[in-house]
KEMIFI-278767 format. One record per atom (N, C-alpha, C, CB): x negated, y, z negated. Coordinates in steps of 0.02 Angstrom, whole numbers, plus 32768, in hexadecimal, padded with zeros to 4 digits. Glycine has a CB too. Layout:
// KEMIFI-278767
XYZ...
//
This chain:
// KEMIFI-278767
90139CBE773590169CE17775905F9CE4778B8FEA9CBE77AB90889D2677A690B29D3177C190C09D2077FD90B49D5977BA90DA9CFE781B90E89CDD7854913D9CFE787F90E99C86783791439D1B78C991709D2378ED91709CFB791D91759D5678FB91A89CC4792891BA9C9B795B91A99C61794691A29CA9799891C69C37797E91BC9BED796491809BE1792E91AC9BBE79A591849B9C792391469B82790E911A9B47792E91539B7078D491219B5E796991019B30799690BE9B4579B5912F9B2279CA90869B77798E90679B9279C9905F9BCB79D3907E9B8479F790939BE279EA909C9C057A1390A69C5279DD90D79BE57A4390A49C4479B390CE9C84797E909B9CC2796790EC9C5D792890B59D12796690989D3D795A90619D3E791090CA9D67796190269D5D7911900C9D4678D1901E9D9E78B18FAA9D2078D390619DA6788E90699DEE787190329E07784C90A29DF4784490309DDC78288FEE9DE677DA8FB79E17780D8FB39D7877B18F989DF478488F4D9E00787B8F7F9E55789E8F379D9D78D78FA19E4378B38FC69E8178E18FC89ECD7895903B9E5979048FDE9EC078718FD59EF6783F8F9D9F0778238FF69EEF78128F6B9EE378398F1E9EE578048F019F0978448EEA9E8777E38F119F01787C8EDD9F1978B08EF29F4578E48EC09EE278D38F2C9F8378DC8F3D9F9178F58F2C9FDF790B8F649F7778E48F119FDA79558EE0A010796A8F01A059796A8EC49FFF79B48ECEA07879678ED9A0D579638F22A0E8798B8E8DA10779988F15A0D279C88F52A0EF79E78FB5A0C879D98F36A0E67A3C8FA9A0AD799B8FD2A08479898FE7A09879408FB6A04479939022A0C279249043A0CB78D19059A08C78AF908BA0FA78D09061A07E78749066A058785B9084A06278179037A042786490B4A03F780F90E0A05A77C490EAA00D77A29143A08A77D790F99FFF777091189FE177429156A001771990E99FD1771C918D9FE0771F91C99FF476E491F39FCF76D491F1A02576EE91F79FC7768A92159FB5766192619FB6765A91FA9FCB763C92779F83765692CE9F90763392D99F65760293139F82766692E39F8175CD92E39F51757C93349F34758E92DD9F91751693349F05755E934D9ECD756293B19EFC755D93249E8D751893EE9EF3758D94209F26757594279F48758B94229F3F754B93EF9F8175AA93F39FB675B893F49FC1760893C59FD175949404A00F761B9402A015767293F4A058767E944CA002769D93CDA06876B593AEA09476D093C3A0B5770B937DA07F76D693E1A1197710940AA0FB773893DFA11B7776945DA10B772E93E3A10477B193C1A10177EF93B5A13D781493E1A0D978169373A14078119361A17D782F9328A16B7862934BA1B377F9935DA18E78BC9330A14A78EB9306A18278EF934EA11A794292E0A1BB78F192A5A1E778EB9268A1AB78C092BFA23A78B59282A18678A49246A16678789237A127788E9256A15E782C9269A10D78B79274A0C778E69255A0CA792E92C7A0B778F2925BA10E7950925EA10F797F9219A0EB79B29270A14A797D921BA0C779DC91EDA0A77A0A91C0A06E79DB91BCA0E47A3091F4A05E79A591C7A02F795E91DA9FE5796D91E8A04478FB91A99FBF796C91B99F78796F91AE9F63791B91829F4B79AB91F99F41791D91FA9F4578DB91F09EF178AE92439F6A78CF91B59ED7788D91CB9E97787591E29E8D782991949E6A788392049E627823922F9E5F77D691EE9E2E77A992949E2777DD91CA9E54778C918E9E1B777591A69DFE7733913C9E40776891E09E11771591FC9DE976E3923E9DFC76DE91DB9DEE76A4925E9DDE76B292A99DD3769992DE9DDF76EF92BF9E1F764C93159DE176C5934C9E017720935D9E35770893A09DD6774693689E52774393899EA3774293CF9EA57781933B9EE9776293F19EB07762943C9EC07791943F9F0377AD94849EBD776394409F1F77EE944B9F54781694809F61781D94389F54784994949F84781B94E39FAB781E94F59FC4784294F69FD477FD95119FCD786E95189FE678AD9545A01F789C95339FB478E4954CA05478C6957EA07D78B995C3A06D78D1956CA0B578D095D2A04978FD9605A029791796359FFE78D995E39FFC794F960B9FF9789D96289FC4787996019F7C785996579FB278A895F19F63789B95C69F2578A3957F9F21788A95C29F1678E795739EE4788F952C9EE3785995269EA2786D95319EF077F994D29E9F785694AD9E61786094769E4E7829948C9E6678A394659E18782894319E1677D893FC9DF0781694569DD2777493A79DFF780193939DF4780293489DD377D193AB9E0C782093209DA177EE93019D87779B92A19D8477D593379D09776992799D84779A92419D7C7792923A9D4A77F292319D54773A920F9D84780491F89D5F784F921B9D68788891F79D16784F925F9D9E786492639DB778A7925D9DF578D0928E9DAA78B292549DFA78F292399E40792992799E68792C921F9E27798892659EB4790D92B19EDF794892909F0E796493019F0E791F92C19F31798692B59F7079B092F99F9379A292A59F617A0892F59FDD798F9327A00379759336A04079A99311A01B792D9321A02979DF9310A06A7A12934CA0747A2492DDA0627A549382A0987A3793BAA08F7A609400A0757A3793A3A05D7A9693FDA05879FE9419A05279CD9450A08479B693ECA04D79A99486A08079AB94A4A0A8797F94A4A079791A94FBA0B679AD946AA0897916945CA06778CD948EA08678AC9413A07478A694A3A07E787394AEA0A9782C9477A0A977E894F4A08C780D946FA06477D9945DA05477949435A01677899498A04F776D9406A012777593CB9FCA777093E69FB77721935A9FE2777494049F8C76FF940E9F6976DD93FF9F2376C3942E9F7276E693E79F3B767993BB9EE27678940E9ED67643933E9ED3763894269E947669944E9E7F7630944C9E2B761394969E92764993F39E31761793C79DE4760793BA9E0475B893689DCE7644939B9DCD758E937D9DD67568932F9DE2754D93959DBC755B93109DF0758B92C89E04758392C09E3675BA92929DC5758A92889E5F75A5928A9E9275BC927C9E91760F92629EB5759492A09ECA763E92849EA6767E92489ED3769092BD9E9F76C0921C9EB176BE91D89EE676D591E89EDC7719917D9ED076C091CE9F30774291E19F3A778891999F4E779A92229F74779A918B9F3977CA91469F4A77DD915D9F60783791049EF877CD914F9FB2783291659FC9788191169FDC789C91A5A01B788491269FDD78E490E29FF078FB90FBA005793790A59FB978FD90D3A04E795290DCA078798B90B7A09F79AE90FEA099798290D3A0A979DA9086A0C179FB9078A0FF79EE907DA0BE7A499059A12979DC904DA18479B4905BA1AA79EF8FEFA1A07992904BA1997A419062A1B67A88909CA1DF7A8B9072A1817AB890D1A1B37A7E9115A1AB7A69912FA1D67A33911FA16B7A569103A1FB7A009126A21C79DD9133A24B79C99127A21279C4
//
């Protein structure tokens, strides 16, 4: 089971949130093999809560700057000036977004 946030309790059950996720709600999975980068297109992000269900992926900002993130954690790409999702781990990373269909 995929777990977001502590481990006290209190933590999201991802695995349950992706298995049961109602009509008025989209749902994607994507891949970035191990090296490689994807470059950012917020039309596909947009109003997406995004969790890293495996490996890390580094965001790229257009500014320059960047951040890596790993398995369990939550983003939001809304407002973002992204560039590029980059896995520069050695296993592949999985993104599991989810949004509301209202919104799109």
């Amino acid at each position: 089971m995929i777990q977001a946030g502590p481990d006290d309790g209190d933590s999201l059950d991802v695995d349950r949130i992706a298995r049961t996720v109602r009509p008025t709600f989209g749902r994607r999975v994507v891949a970035v093999p191990p090296g490689e980068a994807m470059p950012f297109d917020p039309g596909t992000w947009e109003d997406a809560i995004v969790f890293v269900l495996a490996g890390e992926i580094d965001v790229q900002c257009s500014s320059g700057a960047g951040h890596r993130f790993q398995q369990g954690d939550i983003l939001w790409f809304t407002g973002l000036s992204v560039r590029s999702l980059r896995n520069g781990g050695s296993v592949p990373v999985r993104l599991l977004a989810i949004w509301r269909i209202a919104h799109r």
